[in-house]
C-alpha angles and dihedrals in degrees: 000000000000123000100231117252130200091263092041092056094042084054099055084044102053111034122054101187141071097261083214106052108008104242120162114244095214089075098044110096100196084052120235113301128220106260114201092221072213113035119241091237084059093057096272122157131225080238114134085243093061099039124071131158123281142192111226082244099056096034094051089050104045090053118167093328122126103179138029151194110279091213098205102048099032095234129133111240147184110253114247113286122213104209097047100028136070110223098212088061094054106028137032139183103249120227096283089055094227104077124066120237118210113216104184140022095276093051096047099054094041086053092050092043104045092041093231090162099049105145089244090058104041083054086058104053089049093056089049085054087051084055095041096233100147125222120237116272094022 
């Protein structure tokens, strides 16, 4: 587990959401967890830049990768990063407002790889619409 730094702790402070897949932490029971962007047996740092805010779901599937398939145009391609990219140009709630749409190749790859439309998921999203708890970026 990792001892938490200063940028660690303002993270977990300031943003209440998974920077991947927008879930709310106030209905994550674990809590949001500290994600390494790159992860530390890659050579990341504990450094702000390289830190930003997970769900379990999304930090146990993202792993130690640092790229993924873009399934549509057959690249390989880093996975979205929070603190360089801007999640409405790479991602959108599709239509029924509980599945995650990639627009790029970046978004789609990171959706794929970090299974943010994983049925149970996506279940889930659409109880937390019954009980009108927004996702983040709606």
């Amino acid at each position: 587990m990792m001892r938490r730094t200063k940028a660690a702790v303002h993270l977990l402070a300031t943003i209440s959401y998974c920077e991947y897949c927008r879930l709310p932490a106030v209905v994550i029971p674990q809590g949001l967890w500290i994600d390494h962007i790159i992860p530390r047996a890659r050579g990341g740092t504990n450094a702000f830049n390289n830190l930003c805010v997970s769900c379990p779901s999304c930090n146990i599937a993202k792993g130690a990768q640092v790229t993924a398939h873009d399934p549509k145009q057959n690249v390989e391609v880093s996975l979205f990063n929070p603190r360089q990219d801007i999640w409405m140009e790479h991602f959108r709630w599709a239509d029924d407002r509980v599945s995650i749409e990639g627009l790029t190749p970046i978004g789609r790859a990171t959706a794929s790889a970090l299974k943010m439309n994983k049925l149970k998921m996506v279940q889930f999203r659409r109880l937390l619409i019954q009980f009108n708890i927004a996702m983040a970026g709606e």
